[in-house]
C-alpha positions as CSV (number, residue, x, y, z in Angstrom):
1,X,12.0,43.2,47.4
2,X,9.6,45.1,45.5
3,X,10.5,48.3,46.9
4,X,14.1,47.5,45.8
5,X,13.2,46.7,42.7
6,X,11.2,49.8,42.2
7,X,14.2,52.2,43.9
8,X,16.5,50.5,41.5
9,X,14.3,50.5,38.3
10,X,14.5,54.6,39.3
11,X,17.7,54.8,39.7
12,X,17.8,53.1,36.2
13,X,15.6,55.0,34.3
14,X,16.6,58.4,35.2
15,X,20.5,57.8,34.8
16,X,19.7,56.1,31.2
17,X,17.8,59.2,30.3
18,X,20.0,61.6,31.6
19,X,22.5,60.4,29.6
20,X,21.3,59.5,26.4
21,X,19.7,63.0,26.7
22,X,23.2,64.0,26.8
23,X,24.7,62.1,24.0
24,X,21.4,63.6,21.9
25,X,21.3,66.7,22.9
26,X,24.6,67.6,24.0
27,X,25.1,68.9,27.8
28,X,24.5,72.8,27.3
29,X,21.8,75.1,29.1
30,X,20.3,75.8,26.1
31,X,18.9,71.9,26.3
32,X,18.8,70.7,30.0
33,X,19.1,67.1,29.9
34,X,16.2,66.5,32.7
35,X,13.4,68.1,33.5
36,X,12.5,67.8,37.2
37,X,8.8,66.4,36.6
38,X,10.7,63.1,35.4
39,X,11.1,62.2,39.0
40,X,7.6,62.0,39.1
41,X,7.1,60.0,36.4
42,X,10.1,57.8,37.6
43,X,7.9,57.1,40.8
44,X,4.5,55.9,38.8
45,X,6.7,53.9,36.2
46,X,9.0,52.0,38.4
47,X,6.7,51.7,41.8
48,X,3.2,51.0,40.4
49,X,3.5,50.2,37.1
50,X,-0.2,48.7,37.1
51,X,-1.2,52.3,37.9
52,X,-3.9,53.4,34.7
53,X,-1.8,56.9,35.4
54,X,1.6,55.1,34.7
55,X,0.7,53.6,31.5
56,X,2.5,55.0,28.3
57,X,0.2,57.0,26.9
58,X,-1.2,58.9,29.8
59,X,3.0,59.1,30.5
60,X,3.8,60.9,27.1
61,X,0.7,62.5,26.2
62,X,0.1,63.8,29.7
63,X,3.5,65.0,29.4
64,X,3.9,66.3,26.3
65,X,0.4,68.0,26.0
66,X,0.7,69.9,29.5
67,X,3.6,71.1,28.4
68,X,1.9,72.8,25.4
69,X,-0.5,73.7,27.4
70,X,1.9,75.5,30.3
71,X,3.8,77.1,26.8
72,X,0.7,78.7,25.7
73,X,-0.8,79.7,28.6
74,X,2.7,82.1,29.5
75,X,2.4,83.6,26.1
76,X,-0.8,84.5,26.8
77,X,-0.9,85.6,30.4
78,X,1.8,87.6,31.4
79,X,0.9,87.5,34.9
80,X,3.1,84.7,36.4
81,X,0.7,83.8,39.2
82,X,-2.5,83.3,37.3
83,X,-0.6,81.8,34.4
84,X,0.5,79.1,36.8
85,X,-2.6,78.6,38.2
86,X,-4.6,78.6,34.3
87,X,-1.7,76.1,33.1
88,X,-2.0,73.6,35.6
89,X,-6.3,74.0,35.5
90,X,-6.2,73.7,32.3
91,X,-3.6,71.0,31.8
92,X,-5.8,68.4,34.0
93,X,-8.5,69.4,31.9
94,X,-6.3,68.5,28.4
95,X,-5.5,65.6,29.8
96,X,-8.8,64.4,31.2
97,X,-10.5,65.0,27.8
98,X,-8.0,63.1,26.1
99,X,-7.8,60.2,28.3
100,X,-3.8,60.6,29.6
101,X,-3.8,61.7,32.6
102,X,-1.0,61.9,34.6
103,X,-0.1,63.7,37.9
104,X,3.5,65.1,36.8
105,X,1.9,66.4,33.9
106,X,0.7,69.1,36.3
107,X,4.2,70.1,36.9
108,X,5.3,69.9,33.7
109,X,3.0,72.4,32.8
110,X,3.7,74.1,35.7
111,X,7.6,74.3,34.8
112,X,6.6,76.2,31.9
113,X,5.9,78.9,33.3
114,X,8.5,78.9,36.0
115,X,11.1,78.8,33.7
116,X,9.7,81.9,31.5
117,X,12.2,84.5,33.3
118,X,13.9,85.4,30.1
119,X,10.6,85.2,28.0
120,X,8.6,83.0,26.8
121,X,9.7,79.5,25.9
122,X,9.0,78.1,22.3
123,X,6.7,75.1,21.7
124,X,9.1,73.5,20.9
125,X,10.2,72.8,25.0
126,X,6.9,70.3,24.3
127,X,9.2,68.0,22.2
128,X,12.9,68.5,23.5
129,X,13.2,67.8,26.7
130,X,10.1,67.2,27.4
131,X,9.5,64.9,25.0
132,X,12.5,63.1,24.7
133,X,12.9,62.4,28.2
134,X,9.3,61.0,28.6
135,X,9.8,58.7,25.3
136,X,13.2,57.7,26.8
137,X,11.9,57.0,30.6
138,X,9.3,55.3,29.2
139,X,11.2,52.8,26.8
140,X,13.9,52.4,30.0
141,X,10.3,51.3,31.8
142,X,9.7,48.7,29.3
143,X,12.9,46.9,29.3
144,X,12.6,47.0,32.6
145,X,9.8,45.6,33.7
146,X,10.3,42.5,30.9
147,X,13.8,41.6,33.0
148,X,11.9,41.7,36.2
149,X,9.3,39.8,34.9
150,X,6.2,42.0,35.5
151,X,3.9,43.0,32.9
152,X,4.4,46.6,31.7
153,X,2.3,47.9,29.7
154,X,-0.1,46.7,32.1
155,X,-3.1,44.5,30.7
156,X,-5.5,42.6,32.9
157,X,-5.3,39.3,32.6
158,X,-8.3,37.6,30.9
159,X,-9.5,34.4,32.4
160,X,-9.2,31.6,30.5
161,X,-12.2,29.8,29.0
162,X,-12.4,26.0,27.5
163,X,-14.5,26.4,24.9
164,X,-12.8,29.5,22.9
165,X,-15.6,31.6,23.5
166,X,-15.7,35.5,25.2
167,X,-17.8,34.4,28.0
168,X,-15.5,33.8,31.2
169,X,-16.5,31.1,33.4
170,X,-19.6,31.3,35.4
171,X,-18.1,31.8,38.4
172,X,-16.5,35.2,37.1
173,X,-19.4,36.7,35.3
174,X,-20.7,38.4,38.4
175,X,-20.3,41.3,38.9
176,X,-19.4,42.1,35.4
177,X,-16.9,44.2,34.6
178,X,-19.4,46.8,33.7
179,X,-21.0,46.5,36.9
180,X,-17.7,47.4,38.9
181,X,-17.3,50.2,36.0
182,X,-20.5,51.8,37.2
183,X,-19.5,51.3,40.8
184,X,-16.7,53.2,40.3
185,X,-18.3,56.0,37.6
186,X,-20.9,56.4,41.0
187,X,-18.3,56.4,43.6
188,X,-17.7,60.0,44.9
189,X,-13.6,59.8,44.6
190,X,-12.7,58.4,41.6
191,X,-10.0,55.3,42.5
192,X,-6.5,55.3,40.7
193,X,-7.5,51.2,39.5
194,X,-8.2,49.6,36.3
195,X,-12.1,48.5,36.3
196,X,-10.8,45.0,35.3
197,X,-8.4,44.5,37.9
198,X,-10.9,45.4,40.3
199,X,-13.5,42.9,39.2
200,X,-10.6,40.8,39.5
201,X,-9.7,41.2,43.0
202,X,-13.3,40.6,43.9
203,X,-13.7,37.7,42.2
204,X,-10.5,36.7,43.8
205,X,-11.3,37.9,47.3
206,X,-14.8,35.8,47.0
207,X,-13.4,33.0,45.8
208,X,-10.8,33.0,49.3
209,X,-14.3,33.3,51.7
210,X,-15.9,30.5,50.3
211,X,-12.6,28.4,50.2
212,X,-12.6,29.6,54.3
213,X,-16.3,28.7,54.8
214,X,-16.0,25.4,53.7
215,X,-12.8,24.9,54.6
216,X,-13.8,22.1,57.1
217,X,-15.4,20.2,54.4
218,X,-14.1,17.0,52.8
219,X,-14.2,15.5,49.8
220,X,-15.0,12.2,51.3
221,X,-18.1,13.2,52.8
222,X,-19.9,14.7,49.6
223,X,-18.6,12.2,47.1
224,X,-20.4,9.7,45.1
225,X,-19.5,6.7,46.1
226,X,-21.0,3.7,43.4
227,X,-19.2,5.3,40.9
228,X,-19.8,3.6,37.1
229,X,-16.2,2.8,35.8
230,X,-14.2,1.0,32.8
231,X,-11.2,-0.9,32.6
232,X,-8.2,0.0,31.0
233,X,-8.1,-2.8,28.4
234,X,-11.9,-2.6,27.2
235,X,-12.6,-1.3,23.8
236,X,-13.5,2.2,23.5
237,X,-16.7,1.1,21.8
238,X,-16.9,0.2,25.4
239,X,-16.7,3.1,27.2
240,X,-18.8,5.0,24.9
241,X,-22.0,2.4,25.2
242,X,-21.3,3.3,28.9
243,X,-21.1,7.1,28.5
244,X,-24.2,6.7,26.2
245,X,-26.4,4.2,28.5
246,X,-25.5,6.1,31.8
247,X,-26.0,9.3,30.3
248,X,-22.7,10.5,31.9
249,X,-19.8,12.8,31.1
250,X,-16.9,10.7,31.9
251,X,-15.7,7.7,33.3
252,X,-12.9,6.9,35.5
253,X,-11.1,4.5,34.2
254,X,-8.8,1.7,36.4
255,X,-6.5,-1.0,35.8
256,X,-7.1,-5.0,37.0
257,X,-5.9,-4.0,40.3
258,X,-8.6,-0.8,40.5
259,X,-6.2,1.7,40.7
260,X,-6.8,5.1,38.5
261,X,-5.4,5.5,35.2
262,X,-6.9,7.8,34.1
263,X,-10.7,9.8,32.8
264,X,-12.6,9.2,29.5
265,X,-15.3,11.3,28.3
266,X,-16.9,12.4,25.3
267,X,-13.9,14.4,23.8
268,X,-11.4,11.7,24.5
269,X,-13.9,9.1,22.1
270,X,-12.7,11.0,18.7
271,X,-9.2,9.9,19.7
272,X,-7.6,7.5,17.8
273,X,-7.2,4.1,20.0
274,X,-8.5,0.8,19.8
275,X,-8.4,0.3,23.9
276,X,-9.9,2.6,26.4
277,X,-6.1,3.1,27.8
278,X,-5.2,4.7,24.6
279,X,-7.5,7.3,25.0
280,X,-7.7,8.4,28.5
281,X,-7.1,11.9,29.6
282,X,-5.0,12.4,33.0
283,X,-7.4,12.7,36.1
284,X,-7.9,15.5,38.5
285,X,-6.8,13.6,41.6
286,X,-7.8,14.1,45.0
287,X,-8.3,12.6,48.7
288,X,-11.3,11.4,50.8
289,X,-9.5,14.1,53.2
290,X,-9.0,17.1,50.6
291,X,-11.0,20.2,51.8
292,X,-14.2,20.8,49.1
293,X,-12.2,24.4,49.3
294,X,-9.6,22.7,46.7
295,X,-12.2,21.8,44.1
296,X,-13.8,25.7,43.5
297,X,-11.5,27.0,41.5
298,X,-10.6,24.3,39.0
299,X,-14.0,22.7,38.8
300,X,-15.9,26.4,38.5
301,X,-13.8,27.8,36.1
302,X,-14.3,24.6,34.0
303,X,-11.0,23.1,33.4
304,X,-12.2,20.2,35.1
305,X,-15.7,18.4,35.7
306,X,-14.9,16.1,38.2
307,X,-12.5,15.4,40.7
308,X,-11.8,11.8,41.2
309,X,-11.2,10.2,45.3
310,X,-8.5,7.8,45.8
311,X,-6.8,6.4,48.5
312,X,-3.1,6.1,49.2
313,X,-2.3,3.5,46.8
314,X,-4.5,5.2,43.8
315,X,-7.6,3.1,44.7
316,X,-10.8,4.6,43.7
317,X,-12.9,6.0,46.3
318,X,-15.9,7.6,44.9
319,X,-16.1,10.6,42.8
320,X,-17.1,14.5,43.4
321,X,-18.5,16.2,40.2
322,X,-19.6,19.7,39.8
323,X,-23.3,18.8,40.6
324,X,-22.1,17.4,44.1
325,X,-20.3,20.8,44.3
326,X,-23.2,22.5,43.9
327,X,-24.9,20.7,45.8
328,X,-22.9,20.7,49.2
329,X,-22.2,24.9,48.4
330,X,-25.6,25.7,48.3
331,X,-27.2,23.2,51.1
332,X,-24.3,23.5,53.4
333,X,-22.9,27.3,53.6
């Protein structure tokens, strides 16, 4: 599907610019409406659109600038051969310095001086068509994407936090995204990816192997068991004396028949409520027979702090919180 997708975002783009091109610029030699390093560009834009190469600037600057580059270069060197080879040289080296990098540029530069057989070509080829087909492919790329529902321009997704702060959660902070920048700065080949969607995979891909090696773990055997609760119709002042005595961060709290309601905790107390089932968040639910797998991502990322055990009719069980977590990681890998 993705494949089709990409073929047909190509298809697209190229046929939008084409012909816009046309109604712009009218349909005369003097102004092709495509320049063939589009196709190129067409391929980052529509099939890897994450690419750092296919983003829009490295797309229009690498673009535009190599063309500049290839213009200048065949004004100045007359020899066809080593103007090619001095345009494209020096067209990756534009474009590295100025952070837009992008493959096609090399043959848009390239194309420059190709096309010189009836002198050299004005700056202004830098701007039309070069230009205005990068601006259009690009925009076509946009809308594009958006309607499929990926996210063009491409930004790494930041993980979310609970207490509106720029630290991520602990179980992402290692390795840093500077560490996997260095990696890569020290790498011999440098990789066409995004330093934060690398960190990302890794976190992602470690995350999967310790799900798999305690996969055959269960919630019912590292739970706590005598678990301090509160009933549904106690006062709040209730639950907090609780929370306060016990020194704890939340309480399950059940109905007459000891079924789950729901979790108080600390937050939930500046709620407005005179009973403890006014104020009661909804639980993270799971069963005696849920792998401890389930529990790493929501209780390390800290969306939740504990995940409450019940059996098939909602009765508590016992109660896994992120010390027991911790504790059955570390003494049971």
């Amino acid at each position: 599907m993705d494949r089709l997708k990409a073929a047909s975002g190509a298809i697209g783009g190229i046929a939008v610019t084409g012909l816009l091109c046309g109604l712009m610029l009218g349909n005369g030699i003097a102004h092709p409406l495509l320049v063939a390093p589009m196709g190129a560009s067409a391929v980052l834009l529509f099939a890897v659109p994450a690419s750092p190469l296919a983003q829009p600037w490295p797309v229009l600057g690498g673009n535009i600038i190599s063309a500049l580059v290839g213009v200048m270069v065949v004004r100045l060197i007359p020899d066809p051969t080593i103007a090619a080879a001095l345009a494209v040289g020096c067209a990756i080296g534009a474009m590295s310095v100025l952070r837009c990098l992008h493959p096609p540029g090399g043959a848009v530069a390239l194309s420059a001086v190709l096309g010189a057989t009836h002198g050299a070509p004005s700056y202004m080829f830098a701007i039309v068509p070069v230009g205005v087909n990068t601006a259009l492919l690009v925009t076509v790329a946009i809308l594009f994407h958006r309607l499929a529902g990926h996210s063009y321009p491409h930004v790494a997704a930041k993980a979310a936090t609970t207490h509106g702060t720029s630290d991520p959660a602990p179980i992402l902070r290692t390795p840093s995204e500077q560490d996997v920048e260095e990696a890569l700065n020290a790498y011999g080949d440098r990789l066409d990816v995004n330093a934060a969607d690398l960190q990302a995979v890794l976190h992602d891909a470690e995350m999967r192997a310790a799900e798999r090696a305690h996969g055959r773990l269960t919630c019912g055997e590292i739970m706590s068991r005598d678990v301090v609760t509160v009933r549904a119709g106690q006062p709040v002042a209730a639950a907090r004396q609780l929370l306060h005595d016990r020194r704890l961060l939340s309480l399950p709290v059940l109905d007459d028949a000891g079924r789950v309601q729901g979790v108080v905790g600390p937050l939930d107390l500046a709620r407005e409520g005179g009973r403890v089932q006014d104020i009661a968040s909804e639980p993270y639910i799971v069963h005696a027979d849920t792998p401890v797998a389930a529990l790493l991502r929501p209780l390390t990322s800290g969306a939740r702090r504990e995940a409450i055990v019940v059996d098939d009719d909602r009765r508590l069980c016992g109660l896994v919180t992120q010390t027991d977590l911790l504790t059955a990681m570390a003494f049971r890998a």
